[in-house]
C-alpha positions in Angstrom: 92.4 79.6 97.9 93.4 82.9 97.0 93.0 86.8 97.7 91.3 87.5 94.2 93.7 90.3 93.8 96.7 87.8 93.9 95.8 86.5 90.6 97.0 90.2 89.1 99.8 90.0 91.1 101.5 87.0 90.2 100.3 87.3 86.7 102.7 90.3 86.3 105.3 88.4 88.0 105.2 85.5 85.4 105.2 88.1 82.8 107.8 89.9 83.9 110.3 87.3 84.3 109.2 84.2 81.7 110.0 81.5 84.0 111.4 78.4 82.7 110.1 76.1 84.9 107.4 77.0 87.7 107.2 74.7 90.6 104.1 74.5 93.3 104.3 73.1 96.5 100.4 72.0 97.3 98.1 71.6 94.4 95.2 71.5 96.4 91.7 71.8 94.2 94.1 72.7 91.3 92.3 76.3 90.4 95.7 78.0 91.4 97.8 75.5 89.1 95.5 75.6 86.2 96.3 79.8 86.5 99.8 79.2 86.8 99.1 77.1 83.5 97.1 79.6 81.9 99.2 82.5 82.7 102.2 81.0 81.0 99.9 79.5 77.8 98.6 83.1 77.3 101.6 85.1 77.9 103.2 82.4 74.9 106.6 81.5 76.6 107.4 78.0 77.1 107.2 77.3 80.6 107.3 73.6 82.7 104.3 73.8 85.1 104.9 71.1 88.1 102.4 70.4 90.7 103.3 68.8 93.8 100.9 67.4 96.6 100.7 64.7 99.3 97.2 63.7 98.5 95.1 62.8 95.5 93.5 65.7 93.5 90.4 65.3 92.6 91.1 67.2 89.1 94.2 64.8 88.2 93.4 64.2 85.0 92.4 68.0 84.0 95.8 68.9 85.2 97.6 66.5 83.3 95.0 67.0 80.0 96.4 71.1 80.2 99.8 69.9 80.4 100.8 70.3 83.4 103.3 67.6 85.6 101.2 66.8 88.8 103.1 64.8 90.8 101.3 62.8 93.9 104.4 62.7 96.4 105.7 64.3 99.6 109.0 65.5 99.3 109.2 66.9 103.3 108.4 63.5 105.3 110.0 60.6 106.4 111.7 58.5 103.8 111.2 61.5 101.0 114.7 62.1 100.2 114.5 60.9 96.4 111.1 62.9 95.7 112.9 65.7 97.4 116.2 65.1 95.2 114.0 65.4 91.9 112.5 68.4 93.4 116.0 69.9 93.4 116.8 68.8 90.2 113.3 70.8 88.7 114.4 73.7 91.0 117.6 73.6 89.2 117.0 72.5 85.4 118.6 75.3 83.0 117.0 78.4 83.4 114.8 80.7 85.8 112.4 78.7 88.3 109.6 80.2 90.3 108.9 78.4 93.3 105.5 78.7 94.9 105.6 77.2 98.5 101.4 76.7 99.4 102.0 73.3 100.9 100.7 71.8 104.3 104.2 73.0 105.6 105.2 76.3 103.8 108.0 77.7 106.6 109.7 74.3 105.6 108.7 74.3 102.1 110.3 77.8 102.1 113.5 76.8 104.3 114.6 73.8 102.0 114.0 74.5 98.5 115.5 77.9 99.3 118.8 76.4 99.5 118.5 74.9 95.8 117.7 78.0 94.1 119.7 79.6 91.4 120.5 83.1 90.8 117.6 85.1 89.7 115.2 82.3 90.8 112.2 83.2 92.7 110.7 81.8 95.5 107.4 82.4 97.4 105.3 81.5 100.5 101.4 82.1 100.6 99.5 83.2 103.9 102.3 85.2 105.0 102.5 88.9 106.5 105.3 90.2 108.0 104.9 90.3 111.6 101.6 88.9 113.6 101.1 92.4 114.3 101.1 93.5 111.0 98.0 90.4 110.1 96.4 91.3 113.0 96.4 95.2 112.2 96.5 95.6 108.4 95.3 91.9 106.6 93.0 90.0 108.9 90.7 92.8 108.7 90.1 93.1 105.1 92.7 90.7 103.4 93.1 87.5 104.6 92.2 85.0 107.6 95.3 82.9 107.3 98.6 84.1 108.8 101.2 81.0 108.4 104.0 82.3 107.6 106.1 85.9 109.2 109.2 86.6 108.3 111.2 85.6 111.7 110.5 81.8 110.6 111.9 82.4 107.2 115.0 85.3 108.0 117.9 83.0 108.2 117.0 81.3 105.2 116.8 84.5 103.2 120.2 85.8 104.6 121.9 82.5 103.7 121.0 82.6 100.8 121.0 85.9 100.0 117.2 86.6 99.0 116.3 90.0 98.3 112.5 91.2 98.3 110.9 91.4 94.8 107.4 92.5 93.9 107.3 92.9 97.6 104.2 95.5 96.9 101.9 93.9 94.9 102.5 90.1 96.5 102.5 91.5 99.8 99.5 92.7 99.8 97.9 89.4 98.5 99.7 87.5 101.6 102.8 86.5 99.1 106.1 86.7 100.7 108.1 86.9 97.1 111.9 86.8 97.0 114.9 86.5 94.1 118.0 84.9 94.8 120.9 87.2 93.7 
C-alpha cells in the first residue's frame, strides 16, 4: 500500500546510503518488503532485510524463499519486551540501519525505535504529512487518503534524539516522514 511514486523515492534512498541492515515495521501483503528486497539485490550491496508483523502473512514462505527475515511477533504490546530487545539489537548491529515504521501503530513505532538508532541511521513513518492541514490541502486531494502520522506526535522524539530531515522532498511527497540521526 503505497503512492506509486514512493517506490522511486525510497529506491534512491537505499541507493544513496547502502544500508546494512533494513528493518520494517508491518509486513502486511509483503509487496513493499519484496521491493525493499529487490532494491538492495539489484543495487548489489549486502543488505539484512527484516520483516516484522503481528499477524501471519499470507506470502511467508515467498519472503523467506528471497531471503528475507520475516519475523511473526509484536514487539509494542504487552509482554513484548524480548521481541522488542532483539529489535534493538537489529537496529543496532554494525553498520547503517533504515528503519521503516508502517506498522498498526507507526507514532509508537516511530517514538521507540527512534531512541535505538545510531548515527547516520535512518528512520521513517508512512501516511504522514506535516500538519492535518497540510493532508487536507495538499495530499488528500491527489496523494493519499491516509493521514496517520503529523509531525507534533513525533517532535519530541526527533529533538531528543537529534533527527534531522533527509530526502524530506521526494519522501514527503509520497507520505514518508524520513529522518537521519546525527
Amino acid at each position: 500500500m503505497q503512492n506509486y511514486k514512493a517506490f522511486g523515492a525510497v529506491w534512491d534512498l537505499i541507493e544513496e546510503v547502502k544500508p546494512n541492515t533494513i528493518i520494517e515495521i508491518g509486513t502486511a501483503a509483503g509487496g513493499f518488503t519484496r521491493f525493499l528486497k529487490a532494491a538492495v539485490d539489484d543495487l548489489n550491496f549486502s543488505c539484512k532485510v527484516i520483516s516484522y508483523d503481528v499477524n501471519k502473512v499470507e506470502k511467508r514462505k515467498l519472503l523467506l524463499d528471497l531471503g528475507i527475515d520475516y519475523r511473526e511477533e509484536d514487539c509494542f504490546g504487552k509482554n513484548s519486551e524480548s521481541n522488542l530487545f532483539k529489535l534493538k539489537n537489529d537496529i543496532q548491529s554494525s553498520g547503517t540501519t533504515i528503519v521503516f515504521c508502517d506498522g498498526g501503530h507507526k507514532i509508537t513505532e516511530f517514538n521507540i525505535l527512534s531512541d535505538f538508532l545510531k548515527l547516520n541511521d535512518i528512520i521513517l513513518a508512512h501516511d504522514y504529512s506535516y500538519s492535518k492541514e497540510v493532508f487536507e490541502k495538499d495530499i488528500k486531494p491527489s496523494i493519499w487518503s491516509w493521514c496517520e502520522v503529523t509531525y507534533d506526535r513525533i517532535k519530541d522524539s526527533v529533538e531528543r534524539n537529534n533527527l534531522q530531515p533527509f530526502h524530506q522532498d521526494s519522501l514527503n511527497k509520497v507520505v514518508w516522514a524520513c529522518f537521519k540521526k546525527l
